[in-house]
LUMGUNU-370782 format. One record per residue (C-alpha): residue number from 1; x, y, z; chain. Coordinates in nm, 2 decimals. Example, Ala and Ser with C-alpha at 12.3 -4.5 7.8 and 13.67 -1.06 7.14 Angstrom:
[1 [1.23 -0.45 0.78] A]
[2 [1.37 -0.11 0.71] A]
REM end
This chain:
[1 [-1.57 2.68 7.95] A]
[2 [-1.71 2.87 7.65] A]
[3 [-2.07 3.02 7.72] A]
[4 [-2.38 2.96 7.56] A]
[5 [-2.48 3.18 7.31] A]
[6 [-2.86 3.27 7.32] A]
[7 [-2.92 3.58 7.09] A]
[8 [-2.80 3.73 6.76] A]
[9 [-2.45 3.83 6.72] A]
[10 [-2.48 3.86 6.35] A]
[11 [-2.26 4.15 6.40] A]
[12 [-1.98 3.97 6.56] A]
[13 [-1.69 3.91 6.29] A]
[14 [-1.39 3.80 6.49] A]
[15 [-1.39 3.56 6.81] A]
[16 [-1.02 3.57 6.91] A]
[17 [-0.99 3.27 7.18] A]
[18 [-0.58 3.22 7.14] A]
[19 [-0.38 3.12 7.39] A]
[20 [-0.67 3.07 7.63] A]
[21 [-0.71 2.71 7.87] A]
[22 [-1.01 2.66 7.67] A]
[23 [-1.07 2.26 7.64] A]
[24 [-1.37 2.24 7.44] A]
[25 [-1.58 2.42 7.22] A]
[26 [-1.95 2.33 7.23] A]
[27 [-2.19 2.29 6.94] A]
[28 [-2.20 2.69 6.86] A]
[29 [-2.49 2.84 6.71] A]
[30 [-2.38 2.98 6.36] A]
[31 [-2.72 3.07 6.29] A]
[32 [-2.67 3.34 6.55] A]
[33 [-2.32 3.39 6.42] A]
[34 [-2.38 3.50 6.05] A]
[35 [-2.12 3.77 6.05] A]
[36 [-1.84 3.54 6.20] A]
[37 [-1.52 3.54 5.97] A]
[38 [-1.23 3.45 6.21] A]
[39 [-1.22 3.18 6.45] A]
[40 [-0.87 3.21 6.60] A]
[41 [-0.80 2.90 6.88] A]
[42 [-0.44 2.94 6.77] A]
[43 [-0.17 2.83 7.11] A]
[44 [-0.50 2.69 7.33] A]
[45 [-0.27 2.40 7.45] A]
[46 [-0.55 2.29 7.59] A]
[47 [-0.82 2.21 7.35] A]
[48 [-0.89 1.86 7.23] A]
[49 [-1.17 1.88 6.97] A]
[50 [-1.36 2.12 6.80] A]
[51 [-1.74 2.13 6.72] A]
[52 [-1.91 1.90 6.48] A]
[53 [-2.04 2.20 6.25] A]
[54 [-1.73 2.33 6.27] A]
[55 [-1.78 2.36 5.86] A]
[56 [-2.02 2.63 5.90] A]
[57 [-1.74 2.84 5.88] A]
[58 [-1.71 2.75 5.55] A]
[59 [-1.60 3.14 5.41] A]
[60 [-1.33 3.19 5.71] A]
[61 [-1.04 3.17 5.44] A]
[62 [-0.76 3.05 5.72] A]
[63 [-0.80 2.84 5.98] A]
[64 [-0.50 2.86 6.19] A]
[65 [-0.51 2.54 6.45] A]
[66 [-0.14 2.55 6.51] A]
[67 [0.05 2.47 6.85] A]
[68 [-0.29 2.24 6.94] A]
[69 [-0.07 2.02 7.16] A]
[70 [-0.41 1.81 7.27] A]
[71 [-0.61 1.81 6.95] A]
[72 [-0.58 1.48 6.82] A]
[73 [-0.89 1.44 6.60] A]
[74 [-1.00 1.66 6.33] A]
[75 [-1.36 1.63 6.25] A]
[76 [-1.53 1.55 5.95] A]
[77 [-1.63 1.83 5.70] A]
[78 [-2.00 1.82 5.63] A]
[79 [-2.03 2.04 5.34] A]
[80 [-1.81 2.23 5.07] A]
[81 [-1.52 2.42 5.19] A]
[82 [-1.37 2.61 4.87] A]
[83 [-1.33 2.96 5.01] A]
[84 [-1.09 2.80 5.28] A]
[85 [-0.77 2.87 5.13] A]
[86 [-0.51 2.76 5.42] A]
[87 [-0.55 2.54 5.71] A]
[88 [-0.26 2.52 5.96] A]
[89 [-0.17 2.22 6.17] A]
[90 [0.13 2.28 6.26] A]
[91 [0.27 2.08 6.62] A]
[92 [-0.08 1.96 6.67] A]
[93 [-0.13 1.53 6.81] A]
[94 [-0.36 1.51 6.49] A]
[95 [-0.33 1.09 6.37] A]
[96 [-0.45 1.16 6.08] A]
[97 [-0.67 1.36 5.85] A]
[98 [-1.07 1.27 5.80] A]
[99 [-1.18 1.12 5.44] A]
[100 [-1.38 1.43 5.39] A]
[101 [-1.11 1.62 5.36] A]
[102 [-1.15 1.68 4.96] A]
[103 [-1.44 1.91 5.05] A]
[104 [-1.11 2.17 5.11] A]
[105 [-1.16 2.23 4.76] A]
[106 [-1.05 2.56 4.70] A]
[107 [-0.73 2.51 4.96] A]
[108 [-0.42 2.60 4.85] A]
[109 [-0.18 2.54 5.16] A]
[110 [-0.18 2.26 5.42] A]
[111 [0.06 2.29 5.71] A]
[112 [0.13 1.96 5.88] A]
[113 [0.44 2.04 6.00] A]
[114 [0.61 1.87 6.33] A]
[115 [0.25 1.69 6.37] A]
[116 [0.47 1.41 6.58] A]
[117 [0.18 1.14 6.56] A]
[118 [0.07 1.20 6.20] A]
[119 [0.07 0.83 6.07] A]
[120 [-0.09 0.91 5.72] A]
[121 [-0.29 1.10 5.48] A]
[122 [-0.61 1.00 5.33] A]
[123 [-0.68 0.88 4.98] A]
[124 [-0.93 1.17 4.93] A]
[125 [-0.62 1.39 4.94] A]
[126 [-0.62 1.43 4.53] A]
[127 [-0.91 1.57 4.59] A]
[128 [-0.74 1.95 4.68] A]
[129 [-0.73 2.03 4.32] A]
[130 [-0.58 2.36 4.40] A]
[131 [-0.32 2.25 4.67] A]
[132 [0.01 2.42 4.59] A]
[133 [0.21 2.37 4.94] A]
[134 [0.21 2.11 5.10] A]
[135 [0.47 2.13 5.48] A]
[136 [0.53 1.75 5.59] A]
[137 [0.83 1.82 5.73] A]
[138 [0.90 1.68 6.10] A]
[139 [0.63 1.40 6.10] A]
[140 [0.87 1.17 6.18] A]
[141 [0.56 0.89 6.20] A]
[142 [0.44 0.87 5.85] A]
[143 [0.40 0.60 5.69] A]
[144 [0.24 0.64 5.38] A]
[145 [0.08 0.93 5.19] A]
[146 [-0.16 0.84 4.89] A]
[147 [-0.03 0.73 4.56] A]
[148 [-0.31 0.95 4.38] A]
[149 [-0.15 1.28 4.53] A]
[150 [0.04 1.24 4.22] A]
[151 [-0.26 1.36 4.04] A]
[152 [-0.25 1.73 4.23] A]
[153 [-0.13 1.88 3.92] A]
[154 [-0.10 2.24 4.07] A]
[155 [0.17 2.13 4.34] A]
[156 [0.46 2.37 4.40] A]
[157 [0.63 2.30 4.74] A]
[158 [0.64 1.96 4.89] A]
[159 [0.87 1.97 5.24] A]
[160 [0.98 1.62 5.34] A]
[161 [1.23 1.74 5.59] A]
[162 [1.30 1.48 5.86] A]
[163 [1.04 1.19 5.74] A]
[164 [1.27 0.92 5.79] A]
[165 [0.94 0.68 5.88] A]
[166 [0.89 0.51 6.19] A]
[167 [1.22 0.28 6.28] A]
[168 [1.03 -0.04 6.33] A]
[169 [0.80 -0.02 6.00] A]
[170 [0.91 -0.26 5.74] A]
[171 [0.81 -0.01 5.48] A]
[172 [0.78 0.30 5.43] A]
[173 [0.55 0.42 5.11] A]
[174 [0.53 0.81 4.99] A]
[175 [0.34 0.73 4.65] A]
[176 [0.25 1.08 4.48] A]
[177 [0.41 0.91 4.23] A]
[178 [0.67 0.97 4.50] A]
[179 [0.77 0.62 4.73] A]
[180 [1.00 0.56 5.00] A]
[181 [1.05 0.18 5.05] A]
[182 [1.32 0.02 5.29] A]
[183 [1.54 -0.21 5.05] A]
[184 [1.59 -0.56 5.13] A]
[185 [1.94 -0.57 5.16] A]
[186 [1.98 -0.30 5.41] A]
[187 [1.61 -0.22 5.58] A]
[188 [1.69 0.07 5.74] A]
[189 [1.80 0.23 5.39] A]
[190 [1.49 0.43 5.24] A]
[191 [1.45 0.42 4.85] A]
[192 [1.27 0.66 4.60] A]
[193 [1.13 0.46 4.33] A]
[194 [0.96 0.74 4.08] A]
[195 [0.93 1.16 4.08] A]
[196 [0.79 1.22 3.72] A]
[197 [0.46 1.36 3.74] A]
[198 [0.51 1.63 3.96] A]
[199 [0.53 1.89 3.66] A]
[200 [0.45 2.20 3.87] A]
[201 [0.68 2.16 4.17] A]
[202 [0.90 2.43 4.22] A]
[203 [1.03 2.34 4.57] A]
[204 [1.13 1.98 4.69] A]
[205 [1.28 1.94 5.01] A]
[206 [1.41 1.57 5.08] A]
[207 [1.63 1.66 5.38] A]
[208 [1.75 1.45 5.63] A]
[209 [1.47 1.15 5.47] A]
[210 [1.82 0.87 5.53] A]
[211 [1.85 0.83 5.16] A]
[212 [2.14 0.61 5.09] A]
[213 [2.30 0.50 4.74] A]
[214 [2.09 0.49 4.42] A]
[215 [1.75 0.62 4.69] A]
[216 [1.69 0.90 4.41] A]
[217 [1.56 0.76 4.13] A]
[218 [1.73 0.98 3.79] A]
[219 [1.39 1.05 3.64] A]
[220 [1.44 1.35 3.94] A]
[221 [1.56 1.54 3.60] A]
[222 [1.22 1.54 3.50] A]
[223 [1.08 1.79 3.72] A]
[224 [1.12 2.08 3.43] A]
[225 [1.03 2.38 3.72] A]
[226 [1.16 2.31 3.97] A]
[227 [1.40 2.59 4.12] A]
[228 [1.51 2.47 4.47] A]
[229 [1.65 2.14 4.61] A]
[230 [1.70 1.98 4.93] A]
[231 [1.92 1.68 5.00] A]
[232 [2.12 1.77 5.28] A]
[233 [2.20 1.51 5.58] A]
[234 [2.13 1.22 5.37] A]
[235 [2.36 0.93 5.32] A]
[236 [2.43 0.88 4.94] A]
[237 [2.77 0.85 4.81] A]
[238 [2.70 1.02 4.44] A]
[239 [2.37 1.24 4.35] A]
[240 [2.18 1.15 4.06] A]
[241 [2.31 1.22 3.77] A]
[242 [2.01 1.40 3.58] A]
[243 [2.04 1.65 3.81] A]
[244 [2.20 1.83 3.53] A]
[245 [1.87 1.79 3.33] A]
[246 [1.66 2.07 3.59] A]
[247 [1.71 2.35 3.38] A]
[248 [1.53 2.61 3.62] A]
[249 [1.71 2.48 3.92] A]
[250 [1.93 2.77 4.05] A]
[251 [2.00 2.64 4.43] A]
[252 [2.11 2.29 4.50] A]
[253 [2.21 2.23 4.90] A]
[254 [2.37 1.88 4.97] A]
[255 [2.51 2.00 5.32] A]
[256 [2.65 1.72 5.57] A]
[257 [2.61 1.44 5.31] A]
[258 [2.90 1.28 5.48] A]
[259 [2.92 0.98 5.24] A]
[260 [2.89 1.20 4.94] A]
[261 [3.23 1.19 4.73] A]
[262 [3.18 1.44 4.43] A]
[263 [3.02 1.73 4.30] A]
[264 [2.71 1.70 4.05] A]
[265 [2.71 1.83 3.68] A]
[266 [2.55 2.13 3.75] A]
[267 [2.25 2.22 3.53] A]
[268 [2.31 2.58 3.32] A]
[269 [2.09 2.83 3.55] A]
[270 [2.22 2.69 3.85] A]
[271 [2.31 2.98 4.10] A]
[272 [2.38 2.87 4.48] A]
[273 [2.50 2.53 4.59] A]
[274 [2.56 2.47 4.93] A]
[275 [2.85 2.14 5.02] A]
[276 [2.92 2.23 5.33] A]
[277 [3.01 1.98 5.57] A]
[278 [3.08 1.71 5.34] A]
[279 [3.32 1.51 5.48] A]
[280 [3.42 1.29 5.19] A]
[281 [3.37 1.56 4.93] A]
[282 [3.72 1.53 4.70] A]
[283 [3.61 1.61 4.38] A]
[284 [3.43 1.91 4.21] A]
[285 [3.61 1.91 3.84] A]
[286 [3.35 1.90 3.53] A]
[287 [3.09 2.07 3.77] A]
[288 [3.05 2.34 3.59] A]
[289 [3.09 2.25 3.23] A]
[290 [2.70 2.25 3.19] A]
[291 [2.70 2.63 3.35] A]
[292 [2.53 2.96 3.22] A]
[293 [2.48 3.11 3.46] A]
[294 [2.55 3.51 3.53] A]
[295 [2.59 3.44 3.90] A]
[296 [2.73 3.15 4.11] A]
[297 [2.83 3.11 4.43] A]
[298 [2.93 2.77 4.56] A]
[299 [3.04 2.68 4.93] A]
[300 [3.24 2.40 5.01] A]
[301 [3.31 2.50 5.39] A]
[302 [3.45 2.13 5.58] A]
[303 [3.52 1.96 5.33] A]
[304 [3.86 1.86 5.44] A]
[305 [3.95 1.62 5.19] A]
[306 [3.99 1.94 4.90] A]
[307 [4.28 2.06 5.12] A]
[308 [4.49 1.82 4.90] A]
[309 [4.33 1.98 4.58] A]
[310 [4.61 2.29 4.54] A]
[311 [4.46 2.61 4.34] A]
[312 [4.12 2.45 4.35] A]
[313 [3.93 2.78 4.35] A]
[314 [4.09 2.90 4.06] A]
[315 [4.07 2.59 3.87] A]
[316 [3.69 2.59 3.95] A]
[317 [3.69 3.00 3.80] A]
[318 [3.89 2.87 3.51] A]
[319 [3.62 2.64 3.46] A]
[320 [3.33 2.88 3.46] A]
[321 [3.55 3.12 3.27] A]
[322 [3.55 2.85 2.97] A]
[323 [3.17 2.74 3.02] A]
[324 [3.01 3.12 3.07] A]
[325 [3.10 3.39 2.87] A]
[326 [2.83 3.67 2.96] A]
[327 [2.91 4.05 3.00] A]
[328 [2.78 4.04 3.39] A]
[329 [2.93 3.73 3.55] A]
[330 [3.01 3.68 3.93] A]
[331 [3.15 3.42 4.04] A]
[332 [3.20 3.29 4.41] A]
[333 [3.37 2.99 4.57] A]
[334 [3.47 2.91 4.94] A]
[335 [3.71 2.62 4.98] A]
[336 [3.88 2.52 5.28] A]
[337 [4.26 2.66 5.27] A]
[338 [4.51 2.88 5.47] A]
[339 [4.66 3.05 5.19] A]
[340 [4.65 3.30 4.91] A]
[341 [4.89 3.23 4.62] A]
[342 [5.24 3.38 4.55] A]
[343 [5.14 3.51 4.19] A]
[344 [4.83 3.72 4.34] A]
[345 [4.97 4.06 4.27] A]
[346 [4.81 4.22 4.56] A]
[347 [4.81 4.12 4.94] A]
[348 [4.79 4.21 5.24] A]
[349 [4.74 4.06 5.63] A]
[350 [4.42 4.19 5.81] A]
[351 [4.08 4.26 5.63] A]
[352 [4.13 4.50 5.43] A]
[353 [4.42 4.63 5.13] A]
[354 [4.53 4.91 4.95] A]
[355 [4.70 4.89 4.62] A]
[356 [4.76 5.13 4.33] A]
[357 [4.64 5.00 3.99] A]
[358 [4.88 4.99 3.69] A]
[359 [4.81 5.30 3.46] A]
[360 [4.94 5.11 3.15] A]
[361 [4.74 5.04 2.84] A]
[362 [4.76 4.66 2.88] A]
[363 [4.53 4.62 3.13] A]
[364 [4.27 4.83 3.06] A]
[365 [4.25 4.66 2.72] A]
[366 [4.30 4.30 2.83] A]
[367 [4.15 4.25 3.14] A]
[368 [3.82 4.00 3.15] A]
[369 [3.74 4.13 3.52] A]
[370 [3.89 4.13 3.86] A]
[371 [3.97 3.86 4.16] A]
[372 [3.94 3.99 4.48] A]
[373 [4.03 3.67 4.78] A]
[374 [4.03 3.67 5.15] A]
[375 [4.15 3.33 5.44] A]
[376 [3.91 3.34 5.72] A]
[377 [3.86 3.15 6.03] A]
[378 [3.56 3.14 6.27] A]
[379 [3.66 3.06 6.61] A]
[380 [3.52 2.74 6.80] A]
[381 [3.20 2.81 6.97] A]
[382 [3.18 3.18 6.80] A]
[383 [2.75 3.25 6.80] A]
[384 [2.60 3.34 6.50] A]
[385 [2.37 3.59 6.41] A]
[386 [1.98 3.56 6.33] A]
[387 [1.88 3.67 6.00] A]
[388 [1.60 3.60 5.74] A]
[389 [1.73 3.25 5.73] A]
[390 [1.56 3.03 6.03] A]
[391 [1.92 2.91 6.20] A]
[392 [2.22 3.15 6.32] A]
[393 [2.43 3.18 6.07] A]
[394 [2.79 3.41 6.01] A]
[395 [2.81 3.64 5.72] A]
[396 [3.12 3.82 5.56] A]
[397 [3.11 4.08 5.40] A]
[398 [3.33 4.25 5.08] A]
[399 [3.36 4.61 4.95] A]
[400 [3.51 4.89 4.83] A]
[401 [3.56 5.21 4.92] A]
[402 [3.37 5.47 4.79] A]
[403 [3.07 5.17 4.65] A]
[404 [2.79 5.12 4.84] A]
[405 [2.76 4.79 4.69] A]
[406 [2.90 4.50 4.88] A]
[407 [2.93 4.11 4.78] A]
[408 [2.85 3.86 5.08] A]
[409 [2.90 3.48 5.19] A]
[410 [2.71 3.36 5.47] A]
[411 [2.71 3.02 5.58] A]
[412 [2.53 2.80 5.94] A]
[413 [2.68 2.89 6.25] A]
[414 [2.86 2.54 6.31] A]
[415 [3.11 2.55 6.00] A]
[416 [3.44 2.68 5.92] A]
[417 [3.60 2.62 6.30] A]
[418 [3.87 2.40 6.13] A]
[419 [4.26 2.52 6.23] A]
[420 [4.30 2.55 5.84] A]
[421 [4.05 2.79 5.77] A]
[422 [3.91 2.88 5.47] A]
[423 [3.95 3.10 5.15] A]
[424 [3.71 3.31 4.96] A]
[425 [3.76 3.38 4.59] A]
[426 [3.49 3.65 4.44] A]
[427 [3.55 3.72 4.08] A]
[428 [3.33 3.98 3.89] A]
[429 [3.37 4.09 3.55] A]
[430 [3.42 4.44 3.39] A]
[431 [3.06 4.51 3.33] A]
[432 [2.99 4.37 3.66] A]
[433 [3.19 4.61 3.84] A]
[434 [3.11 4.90 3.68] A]
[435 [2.75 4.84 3.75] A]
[436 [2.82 4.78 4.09] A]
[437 [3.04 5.09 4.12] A]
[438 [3.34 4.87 4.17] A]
[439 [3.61 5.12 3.99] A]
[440 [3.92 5.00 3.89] A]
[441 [4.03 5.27 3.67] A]
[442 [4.06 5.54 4.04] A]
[443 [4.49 5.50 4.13] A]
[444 [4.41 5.42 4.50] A]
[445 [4.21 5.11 4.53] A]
[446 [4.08 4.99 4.88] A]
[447 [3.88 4.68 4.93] A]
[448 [3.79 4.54 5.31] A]
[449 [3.62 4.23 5.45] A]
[450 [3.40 4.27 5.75] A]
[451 [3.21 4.00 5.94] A]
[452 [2.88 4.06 6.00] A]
[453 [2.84 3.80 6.29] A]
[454 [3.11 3.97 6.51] A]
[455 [3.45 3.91 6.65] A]
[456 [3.42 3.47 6.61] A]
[457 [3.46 3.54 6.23] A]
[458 [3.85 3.64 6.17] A]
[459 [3.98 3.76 5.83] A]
[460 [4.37 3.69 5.82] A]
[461 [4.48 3.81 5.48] A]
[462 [4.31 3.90 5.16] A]
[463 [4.44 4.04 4.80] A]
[464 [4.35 4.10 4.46] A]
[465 [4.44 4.01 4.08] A]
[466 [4.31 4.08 3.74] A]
[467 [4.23 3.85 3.51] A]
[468 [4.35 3.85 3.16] A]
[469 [4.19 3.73 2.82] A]
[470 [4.52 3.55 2.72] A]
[471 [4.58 3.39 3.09] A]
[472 [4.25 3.18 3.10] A]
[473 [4.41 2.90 2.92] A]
[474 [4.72 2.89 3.18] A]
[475 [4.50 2.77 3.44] A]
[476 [4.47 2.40 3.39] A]
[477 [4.92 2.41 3.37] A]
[478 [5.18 2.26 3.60] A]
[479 [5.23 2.46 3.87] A]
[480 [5.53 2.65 3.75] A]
[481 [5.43 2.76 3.42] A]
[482 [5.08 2.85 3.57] A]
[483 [5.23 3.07 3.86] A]
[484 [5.48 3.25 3.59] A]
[485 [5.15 3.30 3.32] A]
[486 [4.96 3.50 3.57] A]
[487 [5.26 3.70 3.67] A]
[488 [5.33 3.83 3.33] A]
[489 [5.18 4.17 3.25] A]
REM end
């Protein structure tokens, strides 16, 4: 039980109740409370409800109601609330949000996260003309959020992560001019009618929403800023093909899309993409025909069905070769494979190799930049590590001796346990590695790969090549001539 308050505590600026078994907070007296800035009621599993003038706090710029498991109904605002600039509701039984929630005026994040029982939003919602995050991700319940949230000009992150809608609803409407309707033919199947209008989103995050075939509308190339996608764990067999339209996208992750059968056309400043676990991934040719990009890295870890495609890495760095011809390029690929090929003039079993470069004039003078390649293997059941990313994940690192730069890949936990393990292919050109400190020209070259995630993460053989101006156009060959092109110095 909270006491009464009965005198001035004008001097009182933060009332830290978190984590207490608190149930209820009366009616306080914010008369008596003018110097009150932080109300923090953040982890009391116990509270239900808070006070009807809870809107006199009206400059407290965050209001953190997070991990409320009990509060289930937020009251309605009674005056203007523009100096609130956050309000977190994160795993909190809230239904629903009152009409009056437009008086948020000034907010610029609302966190709605894993609110399990959230059913819907209210039409006033267009009303939070600053809003520029908005976390719905987890509130597997929804079932609609306003159409005119499409008129929120100033939104930059929208998370959808895991709104699949309830299983029994018929329909299942996200209108902002976004919509997720259950098609006739198969009603368990959510759709995306429209996405244009949503001019400021950087972010979009459509994860694990059970989008099937033709569920992403292609007008999804009209969101000009946006720089990160989401579509992993969904069930479509080909990604829209606008996709090559979002000229600020630079990282694309379709992970465990296990109907999805080929790679996008990548859009030019496109700089990670993420396949992993994409069981009926076979294609990735054309990909990168758009590219202009400085730096890619692409990960194709599980994808079985590429074991078939022989020399697909360097097909894929031929391709990038032909689309991007910048002075700082790296490129990055992980395929699945067990082998490094006979023509790679350097290699070596283990993690690491020592070679002696050629002193002859021909390669200094030809050389576009340098291969370095590694097969790995991750044990079954091998932890990860945690890093800044919010899943375990192993990393693996590449460098040389005497550089204190070093080029990673780093990938969830889960992948790469296959028995054919995997290969890495890192190319980096001249200028690259000379600004990196990567020096070529020393006699004695050493380069080593070392797992950052500990002993589950096994490196069986790595090497290295150079790349030549006049080879490029070998790559796309029969085997035979390919493999004797790339031999000839």
């Amino acid at each position: 039980n909270f006491p009464e308050i009965v005198g001035s505590m004008k001097c009182l600026s933060d009332l830290l109740l978190d984590g207490t078994d608190i149930k209820e907070l009366p009616i306080l007296p914010f008369e008596l409370l003018s110097g009150l800035v932080q109300l923090n009621v953040e982890g009391c599993n116990k509270l239900e409800r808070l006070p009807r003038n809870i809107s006199a706090l009206k400059y407290h710029p965050t209001w953190n109601l997070s991990g409320l498991l009990k509060f289930s109904n937020f009251p309605e605002i009674m005056t203007n609330m523009e100096h609130v600039l956050e309000l977190h509701l994160e795993g909190t039984a809230i239904r629903g949000l009152p009409i009056s929630i437009e008086l948020f005026s000034g907010l610029v994040l609302l966190n709605l996260r894993d609110c399990k029982n959230l059913l819907s939003l209210p039409c006033t919602i267009n009303g939070l003309k600053s809003l520029k995050k908005l976390y719905l991700s987890g509130c597997s319940k929804l079932k609609n959020v306003p159409e005119n949230l499409g008129k929120v000009e100033s939104l930059e992150v929208l998370e959808l992560s895991g709104c699949k809608g309830p299983p029994v609803s018929s329909s299942w409407y996200l209108p902002f001019p976004i919509s997720l309707k259950r098609s006739c033919s198969d009603p368990t199947a959510l759709r995306l009618p429209s996405l244009s209008g949503l001019w400021s989103l950087r972010k979009l995050d459509l994860s694990d929403c059970d989008l099937g075939e033709g569920a992403i509308p292609n007008d999804i190339g009209n969101l000009w800023s946006l720089e990160e996608l989401y579509l992993s764990k969904n069930s479509f067999v080909t990604a829209p093909a606008s996709i090559n339209r979002l000229f600020n996208l630079e990282e694309l992750e379709l992970e465990d899309c296990k109907r999805l059968q080929s790679m996008p056309q990548l859009p030019p400043n496109i700089k990670e993409v993420g396949v992993n676990g994409c069981a009926s991934l076979e294609k990735l040719s054309d990909a990168l025909k758009l590219c202009k990009s400085e730096n890619i890295s692409i990960s194709c870890i599980d994808n079985l069905k590429l074991l078939s495609n022989d020399g697909l890495a360097f097909s894929m760095l031929k391709e990038y070769l032909e689309a991007v011809s910048r002075p700082m390029q790296k490129f990055g690929i992980v395929v699945p494979g067990s082998e490094i090929p006979e023509w790679f003039m350097h290699q070596n079993d283990g993690s690491s190799i020592k070679f002696i470069m050629p002193s002859n004039l021909y390669c200094k003078n030809k050389a576009l930049g340098y291969a370095v390649c590694c097969v790995f293997h991750v044990r079954e059941h091998s932890p990860g590590i945690q890093t800044r990313r919010s899943y375990p994940t192993h990393q693996l690192n590449c460098q040389m001796k005497g550089s204190s730069t070093s080029y990673s890949i780093e990938f969830r936990e889960k992948f790469a346990q296959a028995e054919s393990g995997h290969l890495w292919l890192l190319y980096l050109s001249l200028k690259k590695c000379y600004y990196s400190n990567w020096c070529f020209d020393n006699n004695l070259i050493e380069l080593s790969f070392r797992p950052v995630s500990g002993s589950g993460l096994q490196v069986k053989r790595c090497g290295f090549h150079p790349i030549y101006r006049h080879k490029v156009e070998f790559f796309n060959q029969i085997k035979n001539q390919w493999t004797h092109s790339l031999h000839c110095l």
